[in-house]
N, C-alpha and C positions, 0 to 999 in steps of 0.2 A: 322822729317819733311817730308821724303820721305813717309812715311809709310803713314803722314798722309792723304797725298797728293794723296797715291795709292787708297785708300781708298774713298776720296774722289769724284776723280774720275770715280772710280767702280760703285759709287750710280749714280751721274750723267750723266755717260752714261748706264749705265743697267737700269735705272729707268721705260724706254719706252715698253720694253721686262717681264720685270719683272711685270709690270701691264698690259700683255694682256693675255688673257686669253687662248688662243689655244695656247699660249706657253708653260702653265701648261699642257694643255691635251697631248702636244708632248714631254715631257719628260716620261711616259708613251708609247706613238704610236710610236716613231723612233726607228728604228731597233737599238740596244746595239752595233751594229759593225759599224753603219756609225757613231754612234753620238761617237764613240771612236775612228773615224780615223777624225775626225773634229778635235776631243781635240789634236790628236796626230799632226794634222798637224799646229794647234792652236801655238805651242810651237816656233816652229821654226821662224813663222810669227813676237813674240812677242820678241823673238833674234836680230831679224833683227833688228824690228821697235824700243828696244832698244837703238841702233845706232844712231836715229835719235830725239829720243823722249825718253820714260823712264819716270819714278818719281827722279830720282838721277841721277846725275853724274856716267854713267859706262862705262869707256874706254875701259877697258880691256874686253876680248871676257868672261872669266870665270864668271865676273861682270855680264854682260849683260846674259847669262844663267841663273845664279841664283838670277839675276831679272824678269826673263822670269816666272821662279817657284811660285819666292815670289808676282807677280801680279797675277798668280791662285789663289795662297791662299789668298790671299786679297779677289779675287771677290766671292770665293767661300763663305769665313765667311760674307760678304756683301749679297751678294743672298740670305742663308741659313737666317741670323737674317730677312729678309726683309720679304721673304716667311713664315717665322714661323709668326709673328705677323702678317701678311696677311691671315693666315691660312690655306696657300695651303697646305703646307706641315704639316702632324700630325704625332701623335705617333703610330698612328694606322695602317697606310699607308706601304702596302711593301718596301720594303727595297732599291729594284731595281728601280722603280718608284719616291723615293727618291730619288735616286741617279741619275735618269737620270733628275728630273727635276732640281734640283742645275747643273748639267754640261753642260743641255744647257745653263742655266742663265748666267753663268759664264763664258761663252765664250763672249758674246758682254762686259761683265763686266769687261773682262781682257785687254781687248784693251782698254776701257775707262781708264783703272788704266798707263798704258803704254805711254797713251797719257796724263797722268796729267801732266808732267812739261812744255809742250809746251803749255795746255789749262790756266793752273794753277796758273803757277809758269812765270818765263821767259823761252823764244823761245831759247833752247839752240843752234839753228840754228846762234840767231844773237849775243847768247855771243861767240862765233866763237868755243866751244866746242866740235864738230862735224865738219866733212869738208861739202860742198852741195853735194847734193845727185848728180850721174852721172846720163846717162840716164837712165839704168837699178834699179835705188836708186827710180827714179820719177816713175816710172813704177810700181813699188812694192809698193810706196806711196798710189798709187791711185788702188792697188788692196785693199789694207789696208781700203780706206776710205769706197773702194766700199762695204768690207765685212761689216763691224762694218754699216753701213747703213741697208744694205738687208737683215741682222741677223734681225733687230728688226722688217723689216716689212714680210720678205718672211712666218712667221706662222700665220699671220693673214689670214683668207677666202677672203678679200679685192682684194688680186692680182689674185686670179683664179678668183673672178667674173668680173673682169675687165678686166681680160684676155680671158673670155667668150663673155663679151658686146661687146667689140670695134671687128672693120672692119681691113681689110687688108691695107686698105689707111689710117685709125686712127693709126695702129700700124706705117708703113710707117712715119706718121707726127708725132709720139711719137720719134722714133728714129731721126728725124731731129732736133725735140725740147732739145731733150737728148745732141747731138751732141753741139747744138749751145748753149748750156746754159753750156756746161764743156768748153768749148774755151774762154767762155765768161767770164767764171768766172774768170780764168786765167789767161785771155790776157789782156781785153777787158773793164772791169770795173773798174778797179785799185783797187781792194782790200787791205788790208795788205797784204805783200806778194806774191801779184802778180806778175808775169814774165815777163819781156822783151825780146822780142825774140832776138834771136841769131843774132848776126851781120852777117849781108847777106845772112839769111834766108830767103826764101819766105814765104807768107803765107801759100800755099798748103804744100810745106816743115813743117813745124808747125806743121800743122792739122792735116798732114798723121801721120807724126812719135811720135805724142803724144797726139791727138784731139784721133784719128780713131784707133793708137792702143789701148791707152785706155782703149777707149768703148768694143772693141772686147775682150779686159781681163774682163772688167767690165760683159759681155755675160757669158765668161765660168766661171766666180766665181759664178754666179747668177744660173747658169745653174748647178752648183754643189752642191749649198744650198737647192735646189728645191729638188735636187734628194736625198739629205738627211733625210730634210723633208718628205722624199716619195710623192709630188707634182706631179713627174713625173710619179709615179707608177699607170700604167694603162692607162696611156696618151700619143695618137698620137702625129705624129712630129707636127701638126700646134699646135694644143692646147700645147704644151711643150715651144715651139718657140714665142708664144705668150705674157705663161708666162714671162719668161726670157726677151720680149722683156719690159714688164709693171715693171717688176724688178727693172730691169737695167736703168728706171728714176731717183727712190731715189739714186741708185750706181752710176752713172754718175755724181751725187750731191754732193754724198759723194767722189770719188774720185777726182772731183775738189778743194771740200774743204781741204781735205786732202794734196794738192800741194800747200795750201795756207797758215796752218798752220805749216807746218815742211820744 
């Protein structure tokens, strides 16, 4: 059932990634060492998020490792069967270029696989399986929601040319919209899962310590995808800051949701 569920998962959230097309060209174009210290950093991320989510029940810390592994391999056979009938990938095709287009795949695919019991199954949050995340747990949540979002959009050309169109005061009112739609989602609207704030919090208290920090993780994860992608390569501080800042809409989305599901 876990398995089936990782699996599931994988396709459902890789599905997005897997069907764009500059994401094929950049398993090919990314430098061999950044897209190898994403995988490497990948692992840890999926340890964590373990803890809170998972395909199975893993208490124990050795659990949650070698569930960490076992959603690679999941996303990985998921990528690879999806790409081959796709026909990205052939027999003909270097070896290396192979390999790097299943590793990008495989990386938004593995979070998907991770987050299948919480999407899936039940919220192991509310069968009381896990304790709630502290502050530093919700922080990490929402760098989590913010990656697995701006994995599937940061290779499309969309964000650099958007990040080329708009103005100084568009980007300005993209970060206010950004801001006010993670609070919102949170506070604000009563979702499932939605938060009440702290007894005798203010609202500026709120905003600052998990509205504003947030977003500013949500910048530097976006600002690291970019540079993997080699987005940034070749690119002034406004045109880079731009980016990052057109980014960081879907990741502020995604790390709302993310506090809302786990």
């Amino acid at each position: 059932m876990g398995f089936g569920r990782a699996f599931a998962g994988a396709l459902i959230f890789g599905v997005p990634v897997l069907m764009t097309m500059e994401a094929w060209d950049l398993g090919s174009d990314v430098h061999p060492l950044r897209l190898a210290l994403l995988l490497a950093l990948t692992v840890p991320a999926l340890v964590l998020l373990n803890k809170y989510g998972g395909f199975r029940k893993s208490i124990a810390f050795r659990d949650r490792v070698a569930d960490a592994f076992v959603a690679l391999l999941i996303a990985a056979l998921a990528a690879s069967a999806i790409l081959l009938i796709f026909g990205v990938i052939e027999a003909r095709m270097p070896i290396s270029v192979v390999i790097g287009t299943i590793t990008l795949q495989m990386i938004p695919s593995s979070l998907g696989a991770s987050l299948a019991r919480a999407q899936l199954g039940h919220n192991p949050l509310e069968e009381g399986d896990v304790p709630e995340p502290g502050y530093v747990g919700e922080l990490f949540l929402m760098v989590i929601g913010a990656l697995f979002l701006s994995l599937n959009i940061a290779p499309t050309e969309e964000v650099v040319l958007i990040a080329y169109k708009i103005s100084p005061w568009q980007e300005i009112g993209l970060i206010v919209v950004s801001l006010a739609l993670m609070h919102a989602f949170v506070y604000e609207f009563e979702f499932r899962g939605s938060h009440s704030p702290e007894p005798g919090a203010s609202f500026l208290g709120i905003f600052f310590r998990y509205s504003i920090a947030g977003y500013v993780l949500v910048m530097l994860v976006n600002l690291y995808i970019l540079w993997t992608f080699g987005r940034t390569d070749g690119a002034g501080l406004s045109e880079t800051l731009s980016a990052v800042i057109v980014l960081s809409f879907p990741g502020a989305l995604g790390a709302a949701v993310a506090r809302l599901i786990l």
